[in-house]
C-alpha positions in Angstrom: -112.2 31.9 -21.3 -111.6 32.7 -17.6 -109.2 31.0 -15.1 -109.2 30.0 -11.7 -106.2 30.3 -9.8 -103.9 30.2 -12.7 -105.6 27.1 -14.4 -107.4 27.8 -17.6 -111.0 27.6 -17.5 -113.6 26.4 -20.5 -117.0 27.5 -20.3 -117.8 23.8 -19.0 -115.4 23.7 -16.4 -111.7 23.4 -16.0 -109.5 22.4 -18.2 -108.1 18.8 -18.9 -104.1 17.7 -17.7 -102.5 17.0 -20.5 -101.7 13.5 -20.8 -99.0 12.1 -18.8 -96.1 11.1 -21.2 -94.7 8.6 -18.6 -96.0 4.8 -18.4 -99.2 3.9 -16.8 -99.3 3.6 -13.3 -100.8 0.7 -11.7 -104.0 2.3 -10.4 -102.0 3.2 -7.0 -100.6 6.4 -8.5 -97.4 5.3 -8.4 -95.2 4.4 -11.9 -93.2 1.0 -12.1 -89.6 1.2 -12.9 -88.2 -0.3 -15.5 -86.0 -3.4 -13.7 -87.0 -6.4 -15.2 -85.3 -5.3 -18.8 -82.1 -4.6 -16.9 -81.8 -7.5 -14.6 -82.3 -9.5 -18.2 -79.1 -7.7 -19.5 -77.1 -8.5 -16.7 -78.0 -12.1 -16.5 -77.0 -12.4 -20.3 -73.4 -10.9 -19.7 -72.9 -12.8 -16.4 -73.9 -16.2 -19.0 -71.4 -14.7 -21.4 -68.6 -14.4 -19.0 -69.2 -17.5 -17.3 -69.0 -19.2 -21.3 -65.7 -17.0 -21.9 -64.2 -18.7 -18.4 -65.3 -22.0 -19.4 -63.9 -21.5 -22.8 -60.1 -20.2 -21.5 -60.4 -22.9 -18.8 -61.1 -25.8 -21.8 -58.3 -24.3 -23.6 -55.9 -23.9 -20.3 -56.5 -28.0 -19.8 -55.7 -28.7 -23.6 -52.8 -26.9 -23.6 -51.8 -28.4 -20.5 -52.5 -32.4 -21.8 -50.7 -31.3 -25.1 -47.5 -30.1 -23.3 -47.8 -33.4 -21.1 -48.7 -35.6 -24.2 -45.7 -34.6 -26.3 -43.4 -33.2 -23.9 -40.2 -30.6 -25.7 -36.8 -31.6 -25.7 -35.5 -35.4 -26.6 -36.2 -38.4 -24.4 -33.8 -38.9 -21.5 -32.1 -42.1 -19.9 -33.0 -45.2 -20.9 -35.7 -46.8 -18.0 -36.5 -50.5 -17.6 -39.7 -51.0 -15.8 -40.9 -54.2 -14.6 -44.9 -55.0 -14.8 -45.9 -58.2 -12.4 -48.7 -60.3 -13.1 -51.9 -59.0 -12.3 -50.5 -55.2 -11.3 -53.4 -53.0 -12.5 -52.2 -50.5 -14.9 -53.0 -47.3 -12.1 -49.7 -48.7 -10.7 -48.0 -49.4 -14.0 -49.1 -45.2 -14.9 -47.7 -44.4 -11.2 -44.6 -46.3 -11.9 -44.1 -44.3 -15.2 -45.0 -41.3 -13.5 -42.6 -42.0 -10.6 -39.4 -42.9 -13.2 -39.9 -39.5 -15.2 -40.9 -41.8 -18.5 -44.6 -39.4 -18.1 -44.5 -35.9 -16.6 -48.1 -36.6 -15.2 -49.9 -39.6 -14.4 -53.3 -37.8 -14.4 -52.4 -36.4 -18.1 -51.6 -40.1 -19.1 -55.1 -41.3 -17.5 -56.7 -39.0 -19.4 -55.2 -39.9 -22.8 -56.1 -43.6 -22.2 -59.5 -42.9 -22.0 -59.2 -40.7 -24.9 -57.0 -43.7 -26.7 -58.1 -47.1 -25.1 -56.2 -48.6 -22.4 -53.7 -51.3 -24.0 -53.5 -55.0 -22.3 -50.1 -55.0 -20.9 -48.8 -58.2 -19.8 -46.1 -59.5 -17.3 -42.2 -58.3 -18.2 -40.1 -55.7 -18.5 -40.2 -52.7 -20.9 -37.7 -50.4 -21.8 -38.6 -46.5 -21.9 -37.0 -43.2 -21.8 -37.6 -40.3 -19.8 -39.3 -37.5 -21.0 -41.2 -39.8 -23.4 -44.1 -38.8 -25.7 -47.6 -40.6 -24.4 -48.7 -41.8 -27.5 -44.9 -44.0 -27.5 -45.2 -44.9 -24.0 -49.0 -46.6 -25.0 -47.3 -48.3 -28.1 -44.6 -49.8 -25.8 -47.1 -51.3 -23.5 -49.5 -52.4 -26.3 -46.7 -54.4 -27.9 -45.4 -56.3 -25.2 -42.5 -56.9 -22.8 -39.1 -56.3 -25.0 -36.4 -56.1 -22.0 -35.3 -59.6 -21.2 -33.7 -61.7 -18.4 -30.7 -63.9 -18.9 -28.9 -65.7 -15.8 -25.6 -66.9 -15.6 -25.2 -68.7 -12.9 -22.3 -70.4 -10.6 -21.2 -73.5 -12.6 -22.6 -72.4 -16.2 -20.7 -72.5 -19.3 -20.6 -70.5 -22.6 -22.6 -73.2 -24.2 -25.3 -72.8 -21.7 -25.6 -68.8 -21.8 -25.3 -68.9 -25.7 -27.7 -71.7 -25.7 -30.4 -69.3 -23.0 -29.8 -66.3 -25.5 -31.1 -67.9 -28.4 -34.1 -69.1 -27.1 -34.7 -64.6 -27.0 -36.9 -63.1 -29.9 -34.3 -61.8 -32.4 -31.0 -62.6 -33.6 -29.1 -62.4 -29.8 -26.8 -65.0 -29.7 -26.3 -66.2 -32.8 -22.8 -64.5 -32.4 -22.0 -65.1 -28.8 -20.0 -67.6 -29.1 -17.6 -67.0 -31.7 -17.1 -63.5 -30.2 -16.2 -65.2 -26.6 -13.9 -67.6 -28.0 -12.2 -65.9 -30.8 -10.9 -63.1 -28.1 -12.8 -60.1 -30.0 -14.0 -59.7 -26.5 -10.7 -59.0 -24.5 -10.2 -60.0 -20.5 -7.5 -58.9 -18.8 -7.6 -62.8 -17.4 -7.7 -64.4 -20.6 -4.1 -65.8 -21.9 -2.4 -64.3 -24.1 -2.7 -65.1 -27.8 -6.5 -67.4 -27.2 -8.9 -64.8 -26.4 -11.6 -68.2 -24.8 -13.4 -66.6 -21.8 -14.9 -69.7 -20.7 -15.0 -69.2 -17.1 -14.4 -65.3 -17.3 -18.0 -63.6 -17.5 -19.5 -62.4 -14.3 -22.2 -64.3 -12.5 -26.0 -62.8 -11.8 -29.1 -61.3 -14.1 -28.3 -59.7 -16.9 -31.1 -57.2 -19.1 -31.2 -57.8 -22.3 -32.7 -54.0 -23.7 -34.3 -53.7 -27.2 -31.5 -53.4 -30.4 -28.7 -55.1 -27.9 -25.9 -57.0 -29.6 -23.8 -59.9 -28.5 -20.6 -57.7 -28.2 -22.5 -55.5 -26.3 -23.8 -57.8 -24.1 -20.6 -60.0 -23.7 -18.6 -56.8 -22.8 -21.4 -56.0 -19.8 -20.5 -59.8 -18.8 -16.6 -59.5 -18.8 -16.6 -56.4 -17.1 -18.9 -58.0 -13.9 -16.3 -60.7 -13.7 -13.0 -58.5 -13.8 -14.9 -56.2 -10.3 -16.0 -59.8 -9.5 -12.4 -61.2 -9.4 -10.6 -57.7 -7.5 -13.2 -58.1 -5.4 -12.6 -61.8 -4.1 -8.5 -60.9 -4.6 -7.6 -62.4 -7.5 -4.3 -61.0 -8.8 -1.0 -61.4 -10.5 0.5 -61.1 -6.6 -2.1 -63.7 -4.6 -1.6 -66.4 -7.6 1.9 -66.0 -7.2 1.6 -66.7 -3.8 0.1 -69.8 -5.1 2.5 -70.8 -7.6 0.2 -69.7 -10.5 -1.0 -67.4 -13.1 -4.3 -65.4 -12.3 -5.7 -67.5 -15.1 -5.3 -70.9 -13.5 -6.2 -69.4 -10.3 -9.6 -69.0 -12.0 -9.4 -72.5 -13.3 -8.6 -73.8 -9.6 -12.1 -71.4 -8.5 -14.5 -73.4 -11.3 -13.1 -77.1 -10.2 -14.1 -75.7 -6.6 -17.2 -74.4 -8.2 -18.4 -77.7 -9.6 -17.1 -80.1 -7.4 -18.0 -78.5 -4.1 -21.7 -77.0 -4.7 -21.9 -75.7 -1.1 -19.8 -72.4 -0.6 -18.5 -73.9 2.7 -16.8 -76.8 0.8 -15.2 -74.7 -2.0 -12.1 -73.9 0.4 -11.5 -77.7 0.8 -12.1 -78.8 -2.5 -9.4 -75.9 -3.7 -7.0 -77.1 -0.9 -7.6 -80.6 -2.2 -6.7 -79.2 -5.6 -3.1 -77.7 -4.6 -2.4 -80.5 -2.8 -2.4 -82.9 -5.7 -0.2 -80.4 -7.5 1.8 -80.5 -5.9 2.2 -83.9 -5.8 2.0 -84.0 -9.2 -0.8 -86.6 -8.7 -3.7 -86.4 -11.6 -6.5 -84.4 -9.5 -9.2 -87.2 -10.5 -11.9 -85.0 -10.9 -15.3 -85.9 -12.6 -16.4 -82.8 -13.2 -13.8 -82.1 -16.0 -14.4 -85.0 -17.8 -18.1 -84.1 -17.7 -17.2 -81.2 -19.3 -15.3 -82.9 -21.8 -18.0 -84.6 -23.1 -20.0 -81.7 -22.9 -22.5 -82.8 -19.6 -23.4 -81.1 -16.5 -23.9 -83.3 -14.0 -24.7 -87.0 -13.7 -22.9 -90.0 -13.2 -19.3 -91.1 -14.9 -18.6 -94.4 -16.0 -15.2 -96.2 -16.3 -15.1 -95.8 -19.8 -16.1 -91.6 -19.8 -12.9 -91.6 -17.8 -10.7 -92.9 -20.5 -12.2 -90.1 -22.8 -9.4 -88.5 -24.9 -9.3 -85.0 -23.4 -7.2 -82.4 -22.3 -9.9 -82.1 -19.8 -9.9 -85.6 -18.8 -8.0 -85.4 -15.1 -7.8 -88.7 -14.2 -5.7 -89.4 -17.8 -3.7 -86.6 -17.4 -1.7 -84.3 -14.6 -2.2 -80.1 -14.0 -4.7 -77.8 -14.9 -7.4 -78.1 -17.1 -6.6 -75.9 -20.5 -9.3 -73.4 -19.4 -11.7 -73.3 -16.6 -14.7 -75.2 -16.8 -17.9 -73.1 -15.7 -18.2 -69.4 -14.4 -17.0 -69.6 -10.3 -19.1 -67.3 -8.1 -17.6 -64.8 -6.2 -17.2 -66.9 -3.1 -15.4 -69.8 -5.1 -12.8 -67.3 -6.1 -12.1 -66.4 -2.7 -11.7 -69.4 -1.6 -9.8 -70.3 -4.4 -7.8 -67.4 -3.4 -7.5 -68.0 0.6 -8.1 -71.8 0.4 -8.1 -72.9 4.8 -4.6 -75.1 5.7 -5.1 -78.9 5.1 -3.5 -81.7 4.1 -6.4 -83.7 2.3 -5.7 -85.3 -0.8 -9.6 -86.9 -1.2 -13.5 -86.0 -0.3 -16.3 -88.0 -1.5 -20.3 -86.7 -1.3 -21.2 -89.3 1.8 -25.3 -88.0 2.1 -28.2 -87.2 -0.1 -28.2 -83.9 1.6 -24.6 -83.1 0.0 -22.6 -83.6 2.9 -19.1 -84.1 1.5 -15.7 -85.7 3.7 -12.5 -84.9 3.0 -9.3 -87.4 3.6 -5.7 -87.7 4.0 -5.3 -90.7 3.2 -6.9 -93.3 0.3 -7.6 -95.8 3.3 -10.0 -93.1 5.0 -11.4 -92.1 1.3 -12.2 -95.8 1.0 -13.8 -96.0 4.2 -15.6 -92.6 3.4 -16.9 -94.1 0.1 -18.2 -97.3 1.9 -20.2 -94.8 4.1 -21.4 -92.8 1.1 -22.5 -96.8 0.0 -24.1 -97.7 2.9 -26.4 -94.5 2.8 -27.3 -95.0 -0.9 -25.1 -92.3 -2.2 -23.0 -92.8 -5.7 
């Protein structure tokens, strides 16, 4: 065997190249490298990472709705909310939102598309702060619970006992022994009868869920005692006035009834002192309509004989106890009633304008007025 420069020769000619251990070339002479197999891995790992972020992110947004769903610590203040008729429930969940019943309103959202979104009707509902979603939804589903009760200028015990027990429950089938039988105390109530008839503030009173009479009838007598420091009413001004702070009251819910109109309850209390004075019978309808147990309407010759303590055309003085609930303003003027020396004042339009008179010649020519206009 012979070589040529270096290269082993056979007898046929020079010797093959061994074979060439990489991969085939492409005819160009030049190898391929190997990229397709690595971009492969990488897209696999970028998929797995993008799965793992997805994953944490899933888990970051359940945790999240889970804190917001049932948040720690106990509910909070009690919350009354009112829902108006026809209010969609995005403002009812920004409502809830807004008074700290829900932590998030987007949480909430999301659980009533995970739970259903309940029919919520018209009223108020109570909540608490800091309340769990799945209570919140059970509230609404079941309805208003909070309720409204009015006591208004000129009402009386009967009425606001008779208003709660039209209320689902058992409300008011105790108000009115507990506001006559003096388990409710009033600093204006006299001594040894405990009857606040005329005593419990005026205005809208809540009724919340699990509320009891006494409960209730407390909130009441405290609005009227701020009521009555508020218009003056004191042992000192019903001195002034030759009274007790009691019958001061008594003197405001004769105004209340028998002047209506807040600028004749001054006059009609005037009218009041000035037949006490006189020790005349103050003739007033509205207390024998409350001795037979009437609000409003006409009285008759023989309602006027009724046998009544409260019957003022029979008898002289005060009435035992007042007869309504006097607003704010009728205690005032009750209180700071203007100078006058009218003994009489009759209703003379259909509009309510009232007269008042000196004299019973100028009430009779009053009443003939009243007559002539189709009034009485």
């Amino acid at each position: 065997m012979t070589t040529t420069e270096g290269v082993p020769q056979t007898a046929g000619g020079p010797a093959e190249e061994p074979p060439a251990t990489g991969p085939a070339t492409d005819g160009g002479g030049e190898r391929p490298r190997a990229r397709p197999r690595r971009r492969r891995h990488r897209w696999r790992r970028l998929a797995a990472l993008v799965a793992v972020l997805v994953v944490l992110v899933a888990a970051a947004v359940v945790a999240w709705y889970e804190v917001e769903a049932n948040p720690g610590g106990r509910p909070g203040p009690r919350v009354v909310i009112e829902v108006h008729g026809g209010e969609p429930i995005d403002s009812v969940v920004a409502t809830l939102a807004r008074r700290k019943v829900i932590g998030s309103d987007l949480a909430f959202r999301l659980s009533l598309l995970l739970h259903g979104t309940p029919t919520v009707e018209p009223g108020g509902y109570a909540f608490r702060t800091n309340q769990a979603f799945s209570t919140v939804r059970t509230i609404l589903a079941d309805g208003p619970d909070v309720y409204l009760v009015d006591v208004l200028p000129g009402n009386t015990l009967d009425e606001v006992a008779s208003a709660l027990t039209d209320l689902p429950g058992d409300l008011g089938s105790g108000f009115l022994s507990l506001a006559k039988t003096g388990a409710v105390p009033s600093p204006f109530a006299t001594a040894g009868s405990g009857d606040l008839e005329g005593l419990l503030g005026t205005g809208t009173y809540q009724v919340l869920p699990g509320e009891t009479d006494r409960q209730l009838l407390t909130q009441m007598v405290d609005r009227f005692d701020h009521e009555a420091a508020a218009a003056g009413v004191s042992a000192p001004s019903a001195s002034a006035l030759g009274l007790t702070p009691y019958q001061l009251v008594t003197v405001a819910s004769i105004a209340q009834k028998e002047g209506y109109f807040d600028r004749y309850f001054g006059p009609v209390a005037r009218v009041v002192y000035n037949r006490l004075a006189r020790s005349m019978p103050l003739d007033m309808t509205s207390t024998v309509l409350f001795a037979l147990g009437q609000d409003g309407g006409p009285v008759s010759a023989a309602d006027r004989d009724v046998n009544s303590p409260y019957n003022t055309y029979t008898n002289t003085g005060l009435t035992p106890t007042p007869i309504c609930f006097p607003s704010e303003a009728a205690l005032a003027a009750a209180v700071s009633p203007p100078a006058g020396t009218w003994l009489y004042f009759t209703v003379v339009s259909k509009s309510g304008t009232t007269l008042f008179a000196d004299t019973y010649t100028q009430q009779l020519a009053n009443e003939k007025l009243a007559e002539s206009r189709g009034v009485g």
